[in-house]
C-alpha positions, 0 to 999 in steps of 0.5 A: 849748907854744911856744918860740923857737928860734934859728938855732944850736939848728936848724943843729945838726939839719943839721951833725953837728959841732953836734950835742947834746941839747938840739937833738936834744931841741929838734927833737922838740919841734918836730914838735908845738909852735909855733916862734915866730922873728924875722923874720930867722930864715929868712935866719940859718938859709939864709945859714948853710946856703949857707956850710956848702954853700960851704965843703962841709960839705954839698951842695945836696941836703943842703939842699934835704932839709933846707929840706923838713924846716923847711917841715913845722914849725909857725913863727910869725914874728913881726914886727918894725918899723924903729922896734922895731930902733932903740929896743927891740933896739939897747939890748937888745943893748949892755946884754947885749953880744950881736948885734942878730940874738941880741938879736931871739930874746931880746926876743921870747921875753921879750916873749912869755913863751915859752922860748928854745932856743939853743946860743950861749953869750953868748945863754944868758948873756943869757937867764940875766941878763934873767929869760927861760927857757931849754929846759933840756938838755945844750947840749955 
């Protein structure tokens, strides 16, 4: 079944510090169920792993192993306009106190009625009040 996972639950395959079971449990789903993402998703989860090469978390070749890993999964972008932005995600994410950026993996899970993988605790609280449903599993 699809799913939408946020940039939090996929880092957390690549910095040891994040990990937990549920983005264990969320990456081996991930080699055979669809992975829908907002179109930001790519640049969320590269700008991350530049910090995390910058601050030596991880090397370059780290990185590049890891990007190889993300290109063999099955991701569906979804899109996205400038308008949807303004009138959709903007609201969104005042009534829910979250990012633009969370408020587009929780629109889109409930738009499209898939569950949303995350280890952002303002995201899950979000998800929990709006009615859209999470992948359940231990996020410590």
């Amino acid at each position: 079944m699809p799913f939408v996972p946020d940039a939090s639950v996929v880092l957390a395959w690549h910095f040891r510090d994040e990990q937990s079971p549920l983005a264990e449990a969320v990456a081996t789903r991930s080699y055979s169920d669809l992975a829908v993402v907002p179109p930001h998703w790519p640049l969320d989860v590269g700008n991350a792993l530049l910090r995390g090469e910058r601050r030596a978390c991880s090397s370059a070749e780290d990185v590049s192993r890891f990007v190889e890993r993300l290109a063999a999964l099955d991701v569906e972008i979804d899109p996205l306009s400038a308008d949807e932005v303004y009138s959709v995600l903007l609201p969104l994410a005042r009534a829910h106190r979250l990012s633009v950026y969370d408020a587009a993996y929780l629109e889109l899970a409930g738009r499209r009625g898939l569950p949303l993988a995350t280890l952002d605790e303002a995201l899950v609280r979000a998800a929990q009040a709006a009615g859209v449903e999470l992948l359940e599993g231990d996020r410590s």
